[in-house]
N, C-alpha and C positions, 0 to 999 in steps of 0.2 A: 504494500500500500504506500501510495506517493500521494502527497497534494489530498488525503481526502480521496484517490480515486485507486478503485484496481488496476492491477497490470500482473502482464506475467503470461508464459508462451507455451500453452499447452503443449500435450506431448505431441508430437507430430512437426514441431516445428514451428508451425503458426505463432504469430502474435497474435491475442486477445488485444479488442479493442478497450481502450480506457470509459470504465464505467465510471461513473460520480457514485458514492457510498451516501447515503442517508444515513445521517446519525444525528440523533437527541439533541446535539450542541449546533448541527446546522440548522434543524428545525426547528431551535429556541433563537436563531442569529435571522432565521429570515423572519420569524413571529416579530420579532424587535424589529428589525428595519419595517416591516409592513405595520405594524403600531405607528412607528414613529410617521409613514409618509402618508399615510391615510391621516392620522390629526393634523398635520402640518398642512396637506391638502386643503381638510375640511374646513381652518380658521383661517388659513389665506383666502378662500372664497370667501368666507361667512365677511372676511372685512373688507371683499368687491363688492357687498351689499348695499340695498339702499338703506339710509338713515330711516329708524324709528325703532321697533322696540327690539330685546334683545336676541340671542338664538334661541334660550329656550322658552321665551313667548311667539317665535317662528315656529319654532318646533311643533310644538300643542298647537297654533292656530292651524301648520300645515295637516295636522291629523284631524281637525275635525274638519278641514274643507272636503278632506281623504275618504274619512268613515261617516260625513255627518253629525248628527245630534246625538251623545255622548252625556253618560252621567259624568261627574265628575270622576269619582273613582276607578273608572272604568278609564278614562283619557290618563289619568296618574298612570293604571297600571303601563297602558301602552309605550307611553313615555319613560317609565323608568325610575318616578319618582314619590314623593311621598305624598299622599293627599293633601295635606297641609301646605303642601309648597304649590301643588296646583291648584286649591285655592286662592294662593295670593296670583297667582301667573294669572289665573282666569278674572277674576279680580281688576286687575290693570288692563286686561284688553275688554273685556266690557268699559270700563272708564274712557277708552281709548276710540270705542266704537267699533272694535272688529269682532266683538263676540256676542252675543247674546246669554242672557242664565234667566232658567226658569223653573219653580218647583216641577218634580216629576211628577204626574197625574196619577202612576200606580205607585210613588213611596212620597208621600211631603217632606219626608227629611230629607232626602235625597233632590240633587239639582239636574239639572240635565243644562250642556252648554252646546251652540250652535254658533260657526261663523257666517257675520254677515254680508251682505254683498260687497263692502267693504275691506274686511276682513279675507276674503276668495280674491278680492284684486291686488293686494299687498302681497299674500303670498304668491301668486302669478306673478307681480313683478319682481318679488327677490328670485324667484323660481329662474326666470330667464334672466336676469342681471347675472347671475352665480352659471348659469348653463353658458352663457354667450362668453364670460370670462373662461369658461375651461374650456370652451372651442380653439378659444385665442391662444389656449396654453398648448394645447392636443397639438394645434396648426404647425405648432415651434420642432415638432418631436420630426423624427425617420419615420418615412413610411415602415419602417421596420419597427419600428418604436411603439408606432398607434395600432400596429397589428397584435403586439404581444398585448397591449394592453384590453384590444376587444377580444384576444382568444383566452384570457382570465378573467372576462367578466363574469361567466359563469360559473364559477369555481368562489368570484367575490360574494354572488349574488348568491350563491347557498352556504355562503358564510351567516350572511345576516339570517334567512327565511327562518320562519317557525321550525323545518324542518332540519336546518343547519345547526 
């Protein structure tokens, strides 16, 4: 073993061609650099956005333009966070005028929150303000470059899914 890779020339004479070995320590070195470029990614867009509220009042308002009218708890769990904190989230975009809150008809304790037309047009325009900057960055790469990157989309996108 060289570099990480096999070698070595079976019996007969032949060279074996040089494999790359999978081990623990590469797949903890590529989990790190892919943490690291996917965040780095994510806050250099999020700051080619437009001005108003912050990502994760983007966040919650892009899920419920996503799934609709949403109890609160339910938008928490989606998002990741505590109910209490999306209460205050939802809180400030109703103040703001992009969400609506309404007791829920089958529990009164319970709220249910809806974005309004308002609300659906902010995230459309950070949506394409954030897509048209990573056009402009994609534009920059090798066409070798933008190929690797669409032949692991799929491999990204069942990172994230329910089933990843």
């Amino acid at each position: 073993m060289v570099d990480g890779t096999l070698s070595g020339a079976p019996s007969g004479g032949h060279q074996r061609q040089k494999e790359p070995i999978v081990t623990l320590s590469s797949v903890q070195d590529v989990s790190g650099r892919l943490y690291l470029a996917v965040g780095r990614l994510s806050r250099s867009l999020r700051q080619a956005g437009v001005p108003g509220p912050g990502h994760g009042s983007i966040s919650a308002l892009a899920t419920l333009v996503h799934f609709g009218e949403l109890r609160l708890g339910d938008l928490a769990a989606k998002e990741g966070v505590a109910a209490a904190t999306m209460s205050r989230i939802v809180a400030t975009l109703v103040e703001a005028g992009y969400v609506t809150r309404e007791s829920d008809p089958l529990d009164r304790r319970a709220w249910l929150a809806r974005a309004t037309e308002e609300g659906e047009r902010l995230v459309s325009g950070v949506r394409s303000t954030r897509v048209q900057e990573l056009n402009r960055r994609l534009d920059r790469l090798t066409p070798e470059a933008r190929e690797s990157i669409i032949s692991a989309l799929p491999a990204l996108e069942a990172l994230i899914s329910d089933e990843g």
